[in-house]
N, C-alpha and C positions, 0 to 999 in steps of 0.2 A: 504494500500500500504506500503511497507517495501523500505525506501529510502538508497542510490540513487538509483531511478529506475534502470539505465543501469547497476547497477550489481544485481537485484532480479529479471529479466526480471521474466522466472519458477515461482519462487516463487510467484511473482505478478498473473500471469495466473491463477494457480492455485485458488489463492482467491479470482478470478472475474470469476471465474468458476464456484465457491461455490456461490458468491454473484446474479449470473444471475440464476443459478436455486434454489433459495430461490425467488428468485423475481418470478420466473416462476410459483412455488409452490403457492405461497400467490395467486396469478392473478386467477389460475386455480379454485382455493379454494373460489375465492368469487367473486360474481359476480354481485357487488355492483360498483366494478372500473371499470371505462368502458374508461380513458387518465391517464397518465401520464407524468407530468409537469418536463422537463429535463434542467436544467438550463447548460446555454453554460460555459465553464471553462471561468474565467477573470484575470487568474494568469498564473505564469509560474510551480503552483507548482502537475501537471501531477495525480491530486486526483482517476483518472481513464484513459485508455488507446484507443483508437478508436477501441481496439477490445472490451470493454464489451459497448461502444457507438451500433457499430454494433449489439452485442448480444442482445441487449435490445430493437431494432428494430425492429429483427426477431423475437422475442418473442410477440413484441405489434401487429406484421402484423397478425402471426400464431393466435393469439388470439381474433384477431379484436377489439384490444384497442387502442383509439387513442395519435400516437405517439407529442407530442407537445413539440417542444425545443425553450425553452429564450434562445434570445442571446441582448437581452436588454443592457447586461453589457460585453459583451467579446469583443466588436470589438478593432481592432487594439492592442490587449495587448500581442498578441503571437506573431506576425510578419503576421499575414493575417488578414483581414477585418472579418469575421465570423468564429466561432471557428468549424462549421461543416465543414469546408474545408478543415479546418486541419488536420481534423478526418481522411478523406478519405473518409466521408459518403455521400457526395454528391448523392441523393437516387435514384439508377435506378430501383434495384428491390425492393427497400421499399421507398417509397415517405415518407417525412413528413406529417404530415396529419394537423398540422401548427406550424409555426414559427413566434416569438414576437420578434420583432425589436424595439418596444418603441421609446422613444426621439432617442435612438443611429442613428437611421436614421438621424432625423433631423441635429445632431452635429457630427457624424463621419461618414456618409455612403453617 
């Protein structure tokens, strides 16, 4: 990511454009991975955007790789309780296939 975001918006696409079909390419190419482990952001510092959260979604649906997102460590540190809300990912047409809550349940949720 090339900071501050809100002025590389382009330019960020771009390399989460490249970054989701290299991920797509590797997935295709071996068929040994069968989940990938998406850990939820726990900063404010925007390392990816809810568009390659999304991309990486449709990629694990299209593939039938299961999609699994920690949010063990994100809650409450953006302004919302879970960092997929924020995404916009909330999944209608790609469900998570599961989600790690850990302790966070017990002491923030």
């Amino acid at each position: 990511m090339k900071y501050p975001t809100r002025d590389n918006k382009k330019i960020n696409e771009k390399l989460e454009i490249q970054s989701l079909e290299n991920i797509e390419s590797i997935l295709q190419n071996n068929n040994k991975i069968r989940a990938i482990l998406v850990p939820g952001e726990f900063s404010n510092d925007e390392l990816v955007t809810p568009f390659f959260y999304k991309g990486l979604m449709e990629i694990c649906n299209r593939l039938k790789i299961s999609y699994i997102l920690d949010e063990s460590k994100s809650a409450l540190f953006q302004g919302e309780l879970w960092a997929h809300r924020q995404w916009g990912t909330w999944p209608k047409e790609y469900p998570f296939d599961f989600i790690i809550f850990g302790k966070t349940m017990l002491c923030n949720g």
